[in-house]
N, C-alpha and C positions, 0 to 999 in steps of 0.2 A: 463460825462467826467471829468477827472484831468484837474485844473487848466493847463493853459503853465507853465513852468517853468521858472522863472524870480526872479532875485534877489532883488528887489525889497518888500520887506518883511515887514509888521508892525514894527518890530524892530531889523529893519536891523542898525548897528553901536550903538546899544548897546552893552556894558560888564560887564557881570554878576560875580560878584567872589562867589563863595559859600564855605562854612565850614559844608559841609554836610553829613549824614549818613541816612542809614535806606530807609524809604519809604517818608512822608511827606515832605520833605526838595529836595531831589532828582529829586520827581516828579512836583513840585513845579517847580525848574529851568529848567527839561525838555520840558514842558511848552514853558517857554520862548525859550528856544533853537528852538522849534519848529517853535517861529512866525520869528525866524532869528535871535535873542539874542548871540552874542559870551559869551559861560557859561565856564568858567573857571571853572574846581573842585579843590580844595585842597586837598591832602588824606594823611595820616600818609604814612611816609616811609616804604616799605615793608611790611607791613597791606594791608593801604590803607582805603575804606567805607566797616565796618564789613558787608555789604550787601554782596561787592561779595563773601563770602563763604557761606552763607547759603543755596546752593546747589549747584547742579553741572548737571543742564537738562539741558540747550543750550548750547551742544557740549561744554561741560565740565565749562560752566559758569554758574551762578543763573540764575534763570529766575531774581527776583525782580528785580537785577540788570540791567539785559539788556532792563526790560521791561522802567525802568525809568533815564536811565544816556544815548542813544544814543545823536550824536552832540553837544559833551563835550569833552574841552579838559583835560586833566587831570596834574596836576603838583603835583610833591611829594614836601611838606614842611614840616620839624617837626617845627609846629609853637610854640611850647614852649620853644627853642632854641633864646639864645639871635638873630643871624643873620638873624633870619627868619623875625624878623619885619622891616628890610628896604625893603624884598623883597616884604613885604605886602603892606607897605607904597608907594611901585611903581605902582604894582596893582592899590590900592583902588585910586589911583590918577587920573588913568586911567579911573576906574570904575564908572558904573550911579547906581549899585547896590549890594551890600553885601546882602546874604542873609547867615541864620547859622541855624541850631538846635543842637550845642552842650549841655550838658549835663546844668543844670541851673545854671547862673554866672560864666561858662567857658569862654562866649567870653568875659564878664568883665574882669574880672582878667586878658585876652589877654590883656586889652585896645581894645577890639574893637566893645564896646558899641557905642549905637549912641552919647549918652552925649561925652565921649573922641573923637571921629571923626570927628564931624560936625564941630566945628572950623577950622581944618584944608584942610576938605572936604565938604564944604558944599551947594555942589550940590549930595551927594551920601544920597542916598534911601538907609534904613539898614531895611531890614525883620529881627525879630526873630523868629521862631517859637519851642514851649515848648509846652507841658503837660497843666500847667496849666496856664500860663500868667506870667507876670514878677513879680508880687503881691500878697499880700492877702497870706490866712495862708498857700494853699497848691505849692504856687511859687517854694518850691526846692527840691518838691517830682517829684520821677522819673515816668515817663511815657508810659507804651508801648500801643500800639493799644488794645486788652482783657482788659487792665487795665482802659482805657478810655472807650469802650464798656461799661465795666461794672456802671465804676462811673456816664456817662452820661445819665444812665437808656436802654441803647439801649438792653442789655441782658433781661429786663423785659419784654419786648416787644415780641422776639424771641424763637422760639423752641416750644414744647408742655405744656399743663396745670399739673402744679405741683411743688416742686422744685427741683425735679432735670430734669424736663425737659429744663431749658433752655441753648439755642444755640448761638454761635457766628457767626458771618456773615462769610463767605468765604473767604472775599479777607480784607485788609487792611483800614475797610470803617472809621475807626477816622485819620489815617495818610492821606487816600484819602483827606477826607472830609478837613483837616488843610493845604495840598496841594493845594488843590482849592481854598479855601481863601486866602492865600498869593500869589498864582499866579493873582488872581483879584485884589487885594489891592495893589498889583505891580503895575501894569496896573493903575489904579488911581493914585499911588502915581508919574508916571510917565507924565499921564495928568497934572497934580495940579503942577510940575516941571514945567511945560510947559508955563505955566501961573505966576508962582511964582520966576522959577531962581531957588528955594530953594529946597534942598531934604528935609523929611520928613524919619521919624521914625515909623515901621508898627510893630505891636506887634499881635504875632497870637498864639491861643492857641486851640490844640487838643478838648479839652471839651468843650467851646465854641461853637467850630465848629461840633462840632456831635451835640449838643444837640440846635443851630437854627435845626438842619436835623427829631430833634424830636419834633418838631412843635405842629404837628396833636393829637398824643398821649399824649403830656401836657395839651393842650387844653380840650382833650376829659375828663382829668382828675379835670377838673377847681374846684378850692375849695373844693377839697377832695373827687372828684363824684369816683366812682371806675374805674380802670384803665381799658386798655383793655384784654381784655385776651389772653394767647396766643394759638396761632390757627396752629402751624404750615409752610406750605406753605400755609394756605388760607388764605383768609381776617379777620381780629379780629369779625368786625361788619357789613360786608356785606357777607350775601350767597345766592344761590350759585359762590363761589367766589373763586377759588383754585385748585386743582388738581384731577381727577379721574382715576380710574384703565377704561381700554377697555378689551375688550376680547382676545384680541392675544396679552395681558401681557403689551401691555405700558400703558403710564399714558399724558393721555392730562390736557392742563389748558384751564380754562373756568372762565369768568368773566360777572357776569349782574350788570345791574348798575339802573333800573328801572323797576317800572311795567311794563310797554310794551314791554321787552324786555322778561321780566317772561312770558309771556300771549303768544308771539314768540316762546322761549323756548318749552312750553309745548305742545304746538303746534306741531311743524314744529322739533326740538329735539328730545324731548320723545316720540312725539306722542299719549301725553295724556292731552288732550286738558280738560278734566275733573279737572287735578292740580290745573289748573289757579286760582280754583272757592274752592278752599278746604281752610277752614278758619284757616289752621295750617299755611299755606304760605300765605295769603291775603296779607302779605304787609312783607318789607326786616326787620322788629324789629323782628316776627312773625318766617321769614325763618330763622331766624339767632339763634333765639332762637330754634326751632324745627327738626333745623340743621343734627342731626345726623339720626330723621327721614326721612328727603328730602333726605340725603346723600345714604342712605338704597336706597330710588326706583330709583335716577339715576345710581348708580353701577347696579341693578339690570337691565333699560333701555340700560346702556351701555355695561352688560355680552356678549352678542350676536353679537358684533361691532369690528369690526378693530379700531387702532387708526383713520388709514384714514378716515373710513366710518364717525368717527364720526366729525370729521373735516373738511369736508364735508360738514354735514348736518349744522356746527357751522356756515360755511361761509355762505351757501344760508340762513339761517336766520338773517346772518348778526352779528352775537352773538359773540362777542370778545372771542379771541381764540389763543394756542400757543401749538408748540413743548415743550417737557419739554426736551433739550439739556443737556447731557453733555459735558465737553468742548472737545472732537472729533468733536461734532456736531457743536458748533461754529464755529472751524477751519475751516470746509469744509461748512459753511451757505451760501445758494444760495444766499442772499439778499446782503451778503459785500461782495462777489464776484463779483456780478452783477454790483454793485460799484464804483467796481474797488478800491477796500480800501485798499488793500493788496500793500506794498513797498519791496523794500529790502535795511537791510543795514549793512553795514561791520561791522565784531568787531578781537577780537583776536584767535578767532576760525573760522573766514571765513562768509560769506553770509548768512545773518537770516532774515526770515519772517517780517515784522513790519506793524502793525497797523495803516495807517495815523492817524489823531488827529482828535477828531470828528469836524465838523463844515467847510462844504464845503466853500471856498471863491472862485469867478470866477475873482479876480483879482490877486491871488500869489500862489503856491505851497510852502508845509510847509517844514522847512529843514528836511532833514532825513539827518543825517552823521553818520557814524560811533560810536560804543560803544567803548570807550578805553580803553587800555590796561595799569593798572596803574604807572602812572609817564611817559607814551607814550609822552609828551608836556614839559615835565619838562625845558628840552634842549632848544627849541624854545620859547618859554616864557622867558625863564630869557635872553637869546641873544638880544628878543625883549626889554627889560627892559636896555640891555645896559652891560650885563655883557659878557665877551669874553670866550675866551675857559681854560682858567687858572683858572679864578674866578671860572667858573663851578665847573672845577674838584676840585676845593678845597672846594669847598660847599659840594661836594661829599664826600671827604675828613674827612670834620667836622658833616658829617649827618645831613646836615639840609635839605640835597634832598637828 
């Protein structure tokens, strides 16, 4: 069951201002909005975050957008405009956190590095997040997600053996990945507030953050040992460990992680209990090496098989096991159904689907609000701040909203 609904939120009465674009930055203060965080967005006048045009599938919005900006309000500012910095100065005043990933040394030249802000606000928590960190020789080269893939070794890793087999991940996993770091180090930097009085300065970088996510494969490479190789969907150095065709055209995943599980397998799977004992497979360096022969007799085991049947035979032996989905098959997954994971929530094209946040709590429900419409808050924010209906329009006037 969903939490009750209670406003009562991990960070309920904080405010978030952010200067953000893209994916990393966005889904970062989503995040926050989620545990209850009020997330102010900034966005260039009549632009706005170049995200929302890069497509147009939810009822004429981006997906990225809608996936990472619901329960934000949005205020149009041309912060380059001289008048735009007292409106900023009322914000951050207000604010426990500035977060930005403008272009590198964009928000400096603002002034609104943490060095320029902390004397004057010196309870505000300032994220940056960047490509490469605020330093060091590659600090003002530009960044996209591919770009960082690449640099962080994650491409070596992925796709088939050769070079031009390799692949990019599917979704935004170095923006993710630099999202996820700066929404934790938030979180810290908001304990250590707690404690201290004092805000604190978090510096977050794209490549950094993919490449702790490449741990495993550094490791595996220790002093120059050779890398992993790339395998595809299956595992680099365990098999069998990855995908098969069945007989009536799909493809199941299947994952062994020990001998006893091999000895299972051949068993109560294949049904060829003789495998176990064949000194080609005796042990996972063995299978993993002799791979494409193993791989030859379970296609051949599994020609004769529904996907089901053999999904089946995966579970009564216990043998890890999975759908290979595409995303139709997410959409409608018995398992986040069953859940109850599925929300709804407003934007500027009406009622849309939304994914709660993973991580069930039995003391709060997370916010869901609305995706906005840009510069939808503009109005109510600067009234809050103090300015009346004349100031507006004359802001309007001089294009700074």
């Amino acid at each position: 069951m969903n939490a009750p609904a209670t406003p009562q939120r991990p960070l309920d009465g904080i405010t978030v201002v952010s200067l953000e674009h893209a994916i990393a930055a966005p889904f970062c203060t989503r995040q926050l909005a989620d545990m209850g965080a009020r997330v102010i967005k900034v966005e260039r006048p009549g632009v706005g975050d170049f995200a929302r045009g890069y497509d147009e599938r939810v009822h004429g919005l981006s997906s990225h957008f809608v996936w990472t900006n619901r329960s934000k309000e949005s205020l149009t500012l041309d912060v380059k405009n001289g008048e735009a910095q007292d409106i900023l100065n009322s914000l951050l005043a207000q604010a426990d956190v500035l977060v930005q990933n403008l272009a590198p040394g964009a928000a400096a030249r603002l002034g609104l590095s943490f060095e320029a802000l902390h004397a004057d606000f010196p309870r505000l928590i300032v994220c940056d997040i960047s490509g490469y960190g605020e330093d060091g020789p590659y600090h003002t080269k530009k960044a996209y997600d591919l770009l960082i893939q690449s640099e962080g070794g994650f491409l070596s890793t992925t796709g088939t053996p050769g070079p031009e087999g390799m692949a990019k991940a599917g979704c935004s996993i170095a923006d993710i990945s630099a999202g996820m770091y700066a929404y934790s180090n938030i979180l810290s930097a908001l304990l250590l507030r707690g404690r201290t009085g004092t805000g604190s300065h978090i510096d977050v970088s794209m490549l950094e953050s993919l490449v702790e996510w490449m741990g495993y494969p550094m490791y595996y490479t220790f002093e120059g040992a050779e890398p992993p190789p790339r395998a595809g969907a299956s595992h680099s150095t365990i098999y069998p460990y990855g995908p098969f065709p069945t007989g009536d055209g799909q493809t199941v995943m299947l994952g062994l992680q020990n001998e006893r599980e091999w000895q299972v397998f051949c068993e109560k799977v294949l049904q060829q209990p003789e495998l176990a004992g064949d000194e080609r497979f005796s042990a996972n360096a063995r299978r993993s090496t002799h791979r494409d022969e193993l791989r030859a007799l379970i296609v051949q085991a599994f020609a004769d098989m529904t996907a089901d049947d053999v999904l089946a035979r995966l579970d009564e032996a216990q043998i890890a096991n999975a759908h290979v989905n595409d995303m139709h098959g997410v959409w409608a997954h018995p398992q986040l159904k069953a859940r109850q994971l599925w929300a709804s929530v407003g934007s500027p094209s009406g009622e849309i689907p939304a994914l709660l946040p993973p991580g069930r709590n039995n003391a709060f429900a997370p916010q869901m609000q609305p995706v906005p419409a840009l510069g939808e808050h503009s109005e109510q924010i600067l009234a809050e701040l103090g300015y009346d209906r004349q100031a507006i329009h004359q802001l309007k006037e001089n294009n700074v909203i």
